[in-house]
N, C-alpha and C positions, 0 to 999 in steps of 0.2 A: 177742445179737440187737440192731441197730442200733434207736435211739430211732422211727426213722421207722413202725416197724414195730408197734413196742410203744404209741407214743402215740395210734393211734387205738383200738386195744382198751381201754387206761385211758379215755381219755374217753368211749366206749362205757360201759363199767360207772359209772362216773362219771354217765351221764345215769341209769342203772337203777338207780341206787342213788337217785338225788334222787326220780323216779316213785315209787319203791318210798315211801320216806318222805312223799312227796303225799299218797298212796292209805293210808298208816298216819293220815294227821292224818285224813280223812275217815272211814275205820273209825274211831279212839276218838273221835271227838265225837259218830258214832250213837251207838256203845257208850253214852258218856254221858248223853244226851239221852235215849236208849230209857230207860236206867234211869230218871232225873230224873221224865220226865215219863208213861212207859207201865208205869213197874216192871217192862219186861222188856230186859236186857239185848242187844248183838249176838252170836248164840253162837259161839265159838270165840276170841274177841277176846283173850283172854290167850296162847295157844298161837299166833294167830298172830302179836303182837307178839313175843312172847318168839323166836321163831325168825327174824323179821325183821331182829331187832336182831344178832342173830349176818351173816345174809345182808348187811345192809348196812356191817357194818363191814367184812369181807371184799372186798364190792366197791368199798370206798373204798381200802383198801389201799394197790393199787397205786398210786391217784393220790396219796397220804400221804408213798411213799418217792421217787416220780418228782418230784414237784414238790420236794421238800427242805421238809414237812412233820412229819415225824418226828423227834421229841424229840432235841436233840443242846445240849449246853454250848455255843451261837457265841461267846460270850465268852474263853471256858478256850479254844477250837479255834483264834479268831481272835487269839491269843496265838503259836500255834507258828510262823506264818512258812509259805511255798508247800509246802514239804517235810514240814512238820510234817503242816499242812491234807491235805494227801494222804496222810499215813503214818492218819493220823485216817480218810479217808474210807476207805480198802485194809481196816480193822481194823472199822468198824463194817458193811462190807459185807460183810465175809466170818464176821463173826456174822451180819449180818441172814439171810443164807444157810444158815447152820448154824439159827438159830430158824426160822426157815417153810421149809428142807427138811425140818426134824422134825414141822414142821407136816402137810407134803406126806406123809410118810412112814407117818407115824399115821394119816393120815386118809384115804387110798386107800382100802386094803381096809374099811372100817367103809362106805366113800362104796359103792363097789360092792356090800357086802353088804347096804345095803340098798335097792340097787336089785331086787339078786336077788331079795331075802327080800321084798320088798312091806312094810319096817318104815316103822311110822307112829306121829307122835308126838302125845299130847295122846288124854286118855279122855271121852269120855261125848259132850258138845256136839259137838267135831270135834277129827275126828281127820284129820291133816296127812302125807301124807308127808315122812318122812324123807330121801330120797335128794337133793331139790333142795337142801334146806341143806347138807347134808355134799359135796354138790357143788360150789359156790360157793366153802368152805371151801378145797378144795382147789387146787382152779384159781384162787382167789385168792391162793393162800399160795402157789403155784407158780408162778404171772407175779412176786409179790414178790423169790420168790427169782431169777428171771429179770435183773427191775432192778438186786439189790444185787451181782450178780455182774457186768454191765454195770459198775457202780458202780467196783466192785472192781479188774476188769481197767481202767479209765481211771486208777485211782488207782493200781496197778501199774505202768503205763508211766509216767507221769508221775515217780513215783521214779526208773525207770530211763532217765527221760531221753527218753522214745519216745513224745513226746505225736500221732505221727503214726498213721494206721490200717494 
């Protein structure tokens, strides 16, 4: 899938992910202030941080691998020379591929089951469904693997000489 297409959906999740984390800093400073000063807490505030934190990393994802934010040696890389650098990017995109399609793989049918089932996470104060996080999950590990296969096939031709489309 050409960049043009994929980069307004990353920077889409990209903006939802930065709101997401807004609206987290405004929930824990009630959280905290309710405690501080009224001794009663925001209810649900752990269950919904703890699954936000999942939510948002997923939707930073893509922008992680697209941008050439994701953890890589540039030193040991920029060592190998044009051929090396590509034989480098061919190899860590066709892992990134292999970890978030197992990511995708795993996480389908649990993402659908429970949409089915109506599971929901977090007891007593609130309880959250389950389906939007495991959905996020997926679809975010599933555009990633989208880019590192992008990734992958420019760093294929490139070795084989076919930097053209």
């Amino acid at each position: 899938m050409p960049d043009r297409l994929i980069t307004p959906v990353v920077h889409l999740l990209l903006a939802l992910a930065a709101l997401l984390i807004f609206l987290l800093g405004f929930l824990v400073v009630a959280d905290v202030l309710g405690r501080a000063l009224f001794n009663s807490p925001v209810k649900g505030t752990p269950e919904l941080v703890s699954m936000s934190i999942v939510v948002i990393c997923f939707l930073l994802a893509g922008h992680a691998v697209q941008s050439g934010g994701m953890l890589k040696a540039d030193v040991l890389v920029g060592a190998f020379g044009a051929r090396g650098q590509a034989f480098s990017e061919l190899v860590s995109g066709l892992l990134g591929v292999l970890f978030f399609g197992l990511i995708v793989w795993g996480g389908a049918m649990p993402a659908l089951t429970a949409w089915t089932t109506g599971e929901f996470e977090g007891e007593g104060a609130l309880r959250v469904p389950a389906w939007p996080a495991r959905a996020v999950v997926v679809f975010g590990a599933a555009l990633v693997v989208v880019i590192y296969l992008g990734r992958a096939i420019r760093a294929a031709r490139t070795l084989l000489g076919r930097t053209g489309v």
